[in-house]
Backbone atoms as SQL, in Angstrom:
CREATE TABLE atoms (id INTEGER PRIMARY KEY, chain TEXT, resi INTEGER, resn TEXT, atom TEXT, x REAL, y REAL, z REAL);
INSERT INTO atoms VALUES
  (1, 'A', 1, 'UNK', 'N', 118.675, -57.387, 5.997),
  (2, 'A', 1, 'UNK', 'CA', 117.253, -57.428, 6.290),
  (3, 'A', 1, 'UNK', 'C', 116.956, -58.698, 7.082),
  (4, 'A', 2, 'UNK', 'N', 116.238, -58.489, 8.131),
  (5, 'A', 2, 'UNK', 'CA', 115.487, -59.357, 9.257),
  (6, 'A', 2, 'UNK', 'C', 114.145, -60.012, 8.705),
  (7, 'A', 3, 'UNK', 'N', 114.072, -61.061, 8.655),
  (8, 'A', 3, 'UNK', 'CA', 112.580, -62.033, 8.567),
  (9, 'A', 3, 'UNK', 'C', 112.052, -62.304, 9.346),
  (10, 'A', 4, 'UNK', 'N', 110.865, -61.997, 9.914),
  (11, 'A', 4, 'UNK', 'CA', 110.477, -62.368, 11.092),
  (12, 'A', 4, 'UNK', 'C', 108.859, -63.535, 11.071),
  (13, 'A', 5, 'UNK', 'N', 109.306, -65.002, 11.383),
  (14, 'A', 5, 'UNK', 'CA', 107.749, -65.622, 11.479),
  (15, 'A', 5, 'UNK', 'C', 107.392, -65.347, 12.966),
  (16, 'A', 6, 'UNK', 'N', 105.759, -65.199, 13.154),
  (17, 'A', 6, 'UNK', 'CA', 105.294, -65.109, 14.067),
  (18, 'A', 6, 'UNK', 'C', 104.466, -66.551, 14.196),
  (19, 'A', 7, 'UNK', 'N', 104.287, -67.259, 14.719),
  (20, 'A', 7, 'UNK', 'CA', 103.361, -68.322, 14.921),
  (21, 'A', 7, 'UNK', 'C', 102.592, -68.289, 15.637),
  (22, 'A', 8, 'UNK', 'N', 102.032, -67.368, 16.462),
  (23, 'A', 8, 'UNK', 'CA', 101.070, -67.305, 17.174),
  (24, 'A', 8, 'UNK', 'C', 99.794, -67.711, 16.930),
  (25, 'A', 9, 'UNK', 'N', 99.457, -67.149, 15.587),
  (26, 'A', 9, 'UNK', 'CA', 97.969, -67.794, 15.083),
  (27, 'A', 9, 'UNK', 'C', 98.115, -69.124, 14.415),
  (28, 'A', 10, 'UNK', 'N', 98.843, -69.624, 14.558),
  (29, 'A', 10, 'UNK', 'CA', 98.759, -71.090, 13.845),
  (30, 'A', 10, 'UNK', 'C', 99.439, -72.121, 14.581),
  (31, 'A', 11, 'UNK', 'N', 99.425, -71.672, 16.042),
  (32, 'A', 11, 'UNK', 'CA', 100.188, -72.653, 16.727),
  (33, 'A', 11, 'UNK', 'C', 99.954, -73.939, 16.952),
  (34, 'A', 12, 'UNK', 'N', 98.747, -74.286, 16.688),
  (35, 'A', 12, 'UNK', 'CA', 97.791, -75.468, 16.619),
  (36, 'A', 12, 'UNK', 'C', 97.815, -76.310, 15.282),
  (37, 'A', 13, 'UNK', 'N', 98.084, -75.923, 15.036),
  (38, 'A', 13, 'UNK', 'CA', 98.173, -76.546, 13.429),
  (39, 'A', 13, 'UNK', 'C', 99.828, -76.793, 12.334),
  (40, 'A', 14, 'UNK', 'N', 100.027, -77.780, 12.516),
  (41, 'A', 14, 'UNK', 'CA', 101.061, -78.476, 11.898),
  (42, 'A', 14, 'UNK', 'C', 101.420, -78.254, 10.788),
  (43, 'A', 15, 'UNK', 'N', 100.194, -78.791, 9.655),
  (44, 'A', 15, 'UNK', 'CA', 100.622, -78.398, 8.371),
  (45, 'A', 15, 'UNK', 'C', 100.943, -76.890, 8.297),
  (46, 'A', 16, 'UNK', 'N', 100.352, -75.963, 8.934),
  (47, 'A', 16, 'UNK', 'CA', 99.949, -74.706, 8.432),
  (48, 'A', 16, 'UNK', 'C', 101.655, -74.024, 8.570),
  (49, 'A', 17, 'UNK', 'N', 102.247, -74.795, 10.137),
  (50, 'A', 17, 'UNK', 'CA', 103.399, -74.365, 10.527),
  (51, 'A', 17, 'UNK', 'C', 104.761, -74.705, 9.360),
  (52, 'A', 18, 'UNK', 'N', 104.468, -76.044, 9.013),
  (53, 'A', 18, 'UNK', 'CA', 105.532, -76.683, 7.997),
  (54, 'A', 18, 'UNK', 'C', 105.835, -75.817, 6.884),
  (55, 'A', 19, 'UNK', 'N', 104.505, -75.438, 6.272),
  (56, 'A', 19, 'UNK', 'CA', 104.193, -74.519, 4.938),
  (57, 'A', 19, 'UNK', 'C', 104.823, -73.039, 5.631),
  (58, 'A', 20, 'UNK', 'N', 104.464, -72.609, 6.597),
  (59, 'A', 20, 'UNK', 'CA', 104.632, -71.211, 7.015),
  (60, 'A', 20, 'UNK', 'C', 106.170, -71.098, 7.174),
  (61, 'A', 21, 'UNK', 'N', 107.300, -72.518, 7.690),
  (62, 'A', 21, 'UNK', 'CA', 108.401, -72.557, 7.850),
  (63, 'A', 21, 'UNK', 'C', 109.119, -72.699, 6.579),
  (64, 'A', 22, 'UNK', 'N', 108.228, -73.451, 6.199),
  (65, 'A', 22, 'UNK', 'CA', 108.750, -73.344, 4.387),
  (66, 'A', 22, 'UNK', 'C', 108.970, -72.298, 3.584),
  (67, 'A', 23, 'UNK', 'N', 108.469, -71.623, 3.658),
  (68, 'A', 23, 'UNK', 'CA', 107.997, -70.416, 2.919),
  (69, 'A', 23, 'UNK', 'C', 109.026, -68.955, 3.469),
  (70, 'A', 24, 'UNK', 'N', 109.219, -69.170, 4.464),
  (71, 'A', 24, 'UNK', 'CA', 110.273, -67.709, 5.034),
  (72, 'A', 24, 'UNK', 'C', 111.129, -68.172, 4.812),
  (73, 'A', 25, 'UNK', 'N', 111.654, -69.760, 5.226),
  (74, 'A', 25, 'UNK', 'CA', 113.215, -70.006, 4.440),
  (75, 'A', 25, 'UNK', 'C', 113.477, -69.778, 2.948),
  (76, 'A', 26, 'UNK', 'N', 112.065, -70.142, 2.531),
  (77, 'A', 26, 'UNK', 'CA', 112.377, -69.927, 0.672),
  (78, 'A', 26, 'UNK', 'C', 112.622, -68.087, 0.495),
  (79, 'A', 27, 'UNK', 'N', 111.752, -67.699, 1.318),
  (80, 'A', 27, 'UNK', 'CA', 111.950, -65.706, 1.092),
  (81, 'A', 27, 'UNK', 'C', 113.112, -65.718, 1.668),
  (82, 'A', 28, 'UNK', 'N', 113.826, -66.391, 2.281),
  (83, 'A', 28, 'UNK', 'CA', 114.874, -65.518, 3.038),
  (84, 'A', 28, 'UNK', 'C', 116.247, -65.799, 2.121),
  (85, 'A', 29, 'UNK', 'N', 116.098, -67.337, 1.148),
  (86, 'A', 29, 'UNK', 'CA', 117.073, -67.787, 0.440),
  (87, 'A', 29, 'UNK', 'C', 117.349, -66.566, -0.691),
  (88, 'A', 30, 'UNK', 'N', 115.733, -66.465, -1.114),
  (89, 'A', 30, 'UNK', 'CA', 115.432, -65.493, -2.495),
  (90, 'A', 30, 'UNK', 'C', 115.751, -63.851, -2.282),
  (91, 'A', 31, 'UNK', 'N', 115.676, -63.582, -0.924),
  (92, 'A', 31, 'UNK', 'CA', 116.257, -62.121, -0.789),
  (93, 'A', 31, 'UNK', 'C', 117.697, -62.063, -0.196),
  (94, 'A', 32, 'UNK', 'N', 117.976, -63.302, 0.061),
  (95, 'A', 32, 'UNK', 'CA', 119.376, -63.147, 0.847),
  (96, 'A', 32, 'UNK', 'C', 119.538, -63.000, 2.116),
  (97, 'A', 33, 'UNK', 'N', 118.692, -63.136, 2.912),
  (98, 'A', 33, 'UNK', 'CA', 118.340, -62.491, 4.114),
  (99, 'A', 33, 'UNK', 'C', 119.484, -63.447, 5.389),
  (100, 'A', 34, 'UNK', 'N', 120.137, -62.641, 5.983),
  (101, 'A', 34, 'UNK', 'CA', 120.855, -62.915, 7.158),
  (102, 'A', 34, 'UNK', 'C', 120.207, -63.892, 8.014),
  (103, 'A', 35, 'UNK', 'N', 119.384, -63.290, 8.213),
  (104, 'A', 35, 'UNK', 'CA', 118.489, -64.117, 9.513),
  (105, 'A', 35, 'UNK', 'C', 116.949, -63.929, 9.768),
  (106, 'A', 36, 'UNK', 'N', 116.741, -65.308, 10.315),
  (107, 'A', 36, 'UNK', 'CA', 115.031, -65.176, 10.380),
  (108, 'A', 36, 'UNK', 'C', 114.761, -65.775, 11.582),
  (109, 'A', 37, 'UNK', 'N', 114.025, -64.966, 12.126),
  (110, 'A', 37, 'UNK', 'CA', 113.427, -64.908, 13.472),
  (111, 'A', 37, 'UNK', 'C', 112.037, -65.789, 13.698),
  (112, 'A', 38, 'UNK', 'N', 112.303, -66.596, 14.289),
  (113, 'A', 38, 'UNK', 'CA', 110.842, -67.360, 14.072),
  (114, 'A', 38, 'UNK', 'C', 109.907, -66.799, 16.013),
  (115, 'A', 39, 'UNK', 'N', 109.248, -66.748, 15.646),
  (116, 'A', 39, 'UNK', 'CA', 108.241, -66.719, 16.929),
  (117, 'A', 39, 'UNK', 'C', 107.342, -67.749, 17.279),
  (118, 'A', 40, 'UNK', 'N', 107.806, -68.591, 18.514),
  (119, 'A', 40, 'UNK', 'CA', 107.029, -70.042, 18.287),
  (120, 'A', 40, 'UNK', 'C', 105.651, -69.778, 18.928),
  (121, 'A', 41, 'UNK', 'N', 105.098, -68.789, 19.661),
  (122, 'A', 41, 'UNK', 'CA', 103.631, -68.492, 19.851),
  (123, 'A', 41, 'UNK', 'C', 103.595, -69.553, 21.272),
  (124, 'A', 42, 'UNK', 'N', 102.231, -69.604, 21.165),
  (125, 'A', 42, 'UNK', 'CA', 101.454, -70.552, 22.691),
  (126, 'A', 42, 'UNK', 'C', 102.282, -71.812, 22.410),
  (127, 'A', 43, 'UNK', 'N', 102.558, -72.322, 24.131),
  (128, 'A', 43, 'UNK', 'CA', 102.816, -73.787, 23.545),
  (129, 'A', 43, 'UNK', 'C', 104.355, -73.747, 22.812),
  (130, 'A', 44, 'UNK', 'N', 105.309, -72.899, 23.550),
  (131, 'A', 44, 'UNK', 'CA', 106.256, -72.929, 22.514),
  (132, 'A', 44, 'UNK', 'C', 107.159, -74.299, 22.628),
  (133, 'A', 45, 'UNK', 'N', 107.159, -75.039, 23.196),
  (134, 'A', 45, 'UNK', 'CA', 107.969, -76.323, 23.573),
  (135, 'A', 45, 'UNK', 'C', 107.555, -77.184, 22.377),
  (136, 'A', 46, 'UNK', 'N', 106.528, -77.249, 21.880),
  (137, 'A', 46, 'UNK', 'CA', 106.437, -78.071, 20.646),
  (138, 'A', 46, 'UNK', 'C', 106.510, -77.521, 19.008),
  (139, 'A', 47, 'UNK', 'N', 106.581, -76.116, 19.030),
  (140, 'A', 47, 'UNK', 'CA', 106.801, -75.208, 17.953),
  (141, 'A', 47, 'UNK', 'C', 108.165, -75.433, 17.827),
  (142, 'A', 48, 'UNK', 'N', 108.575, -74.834, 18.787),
  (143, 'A', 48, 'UNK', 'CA', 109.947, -74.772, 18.775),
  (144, 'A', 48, 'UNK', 'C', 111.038, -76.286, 18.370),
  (145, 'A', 49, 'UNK', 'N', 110.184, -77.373, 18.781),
  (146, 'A', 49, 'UNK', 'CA', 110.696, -78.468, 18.126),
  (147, 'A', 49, 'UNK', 'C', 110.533, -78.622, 16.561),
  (148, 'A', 50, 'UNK', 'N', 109.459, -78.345, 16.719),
  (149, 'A', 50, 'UNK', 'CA', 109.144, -78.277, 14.860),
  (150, 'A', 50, 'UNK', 'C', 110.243, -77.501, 14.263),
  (151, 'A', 51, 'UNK', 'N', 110.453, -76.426, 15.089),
  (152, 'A', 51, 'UNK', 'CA', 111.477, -74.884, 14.143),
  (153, 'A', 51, 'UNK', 'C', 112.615, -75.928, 13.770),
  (154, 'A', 52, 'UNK', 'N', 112.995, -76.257, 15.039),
  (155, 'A', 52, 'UNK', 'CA', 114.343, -76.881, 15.101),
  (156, 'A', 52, 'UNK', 'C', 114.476, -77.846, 14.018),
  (157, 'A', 53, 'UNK', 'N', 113.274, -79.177, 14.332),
  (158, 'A', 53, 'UNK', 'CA', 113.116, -79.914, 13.076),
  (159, 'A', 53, 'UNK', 'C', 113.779, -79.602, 11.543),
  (160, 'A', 54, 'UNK', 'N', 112.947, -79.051, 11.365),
  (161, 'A', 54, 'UNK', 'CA', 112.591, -78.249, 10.132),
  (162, 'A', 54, 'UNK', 'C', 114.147, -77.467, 9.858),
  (163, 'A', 55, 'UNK', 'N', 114.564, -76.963, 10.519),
  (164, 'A', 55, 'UNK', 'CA', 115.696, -76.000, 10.344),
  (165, 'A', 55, 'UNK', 'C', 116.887, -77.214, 10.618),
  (166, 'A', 56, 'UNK', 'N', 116.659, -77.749, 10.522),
  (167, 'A', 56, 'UNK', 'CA', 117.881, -78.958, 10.613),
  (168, 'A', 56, 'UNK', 'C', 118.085, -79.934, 9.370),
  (169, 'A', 57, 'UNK', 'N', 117.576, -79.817, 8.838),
  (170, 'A', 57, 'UNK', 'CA', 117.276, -80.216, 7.805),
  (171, 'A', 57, 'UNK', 'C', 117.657, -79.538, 6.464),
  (172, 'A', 58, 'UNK', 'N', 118.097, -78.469, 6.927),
  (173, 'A', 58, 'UNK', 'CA', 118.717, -76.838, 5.969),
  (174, 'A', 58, 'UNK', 'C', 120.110, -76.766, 6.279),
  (175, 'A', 59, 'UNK', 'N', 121.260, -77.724, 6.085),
  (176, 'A', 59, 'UNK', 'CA', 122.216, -77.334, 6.695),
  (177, 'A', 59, 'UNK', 'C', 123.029, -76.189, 6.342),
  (178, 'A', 60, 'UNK', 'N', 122.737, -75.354, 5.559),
  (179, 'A', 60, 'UNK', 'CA', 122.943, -74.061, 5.542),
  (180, 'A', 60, 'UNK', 'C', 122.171, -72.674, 5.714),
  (181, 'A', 61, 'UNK', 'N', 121.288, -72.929, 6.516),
  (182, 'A', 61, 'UNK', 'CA', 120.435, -71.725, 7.340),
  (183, 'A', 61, 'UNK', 'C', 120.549, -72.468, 8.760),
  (184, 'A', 62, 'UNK', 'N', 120.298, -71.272, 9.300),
  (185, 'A', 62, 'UNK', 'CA', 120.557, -71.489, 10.833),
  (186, 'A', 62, 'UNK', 'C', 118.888, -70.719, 11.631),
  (187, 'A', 63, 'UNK', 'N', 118.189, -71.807, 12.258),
  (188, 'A', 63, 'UNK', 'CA', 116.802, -71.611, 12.709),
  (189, 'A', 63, 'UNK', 'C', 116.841, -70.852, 14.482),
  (190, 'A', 64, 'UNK', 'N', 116.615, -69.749, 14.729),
  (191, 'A', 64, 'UNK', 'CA', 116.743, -69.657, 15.847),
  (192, 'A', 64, 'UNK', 'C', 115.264, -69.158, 16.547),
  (193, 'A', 65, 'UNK', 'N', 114.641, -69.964, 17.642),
  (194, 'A', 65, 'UNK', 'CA', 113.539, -70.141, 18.288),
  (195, 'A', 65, 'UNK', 'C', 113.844, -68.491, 19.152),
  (196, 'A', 66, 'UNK', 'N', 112.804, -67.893, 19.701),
  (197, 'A', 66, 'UNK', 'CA', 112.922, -66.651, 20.102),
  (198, 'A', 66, 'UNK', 'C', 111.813, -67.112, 21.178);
């Protein structure tokens, strides 16, 4: 099973993204999930840093920006 974040509506907003990145890695740990698809929305050059951020920090999930 595929996880997919979309960030489009919260591309503006930091905390909202941290919590939203938080939260699919925790579903994806708790279902087992292969892989999760993040969607960095408007503005993806600074989402996508965040993804990365954030997913680097997990050295056993692997964050991939779409």
């Amino acid at each position: 099973m595929k996880l997919k974040l979309d960030l489009h509506d919260i591309y503006n907003h930091g905390r909202d993204i941290d919590r939203a990145l938080q939260d699919i890695i925790d579903e994806a740990v708790r279902i087992k999930a292969p892989v999760v698809e993040i969607i960095p929305g408007k503005g993806s050059g600074s989402s996508r840093g965040t993804c990365s951020g954030s997913s680097s920090a997990r050295t056993s999930r692997r964050c991939t920006t779409g």
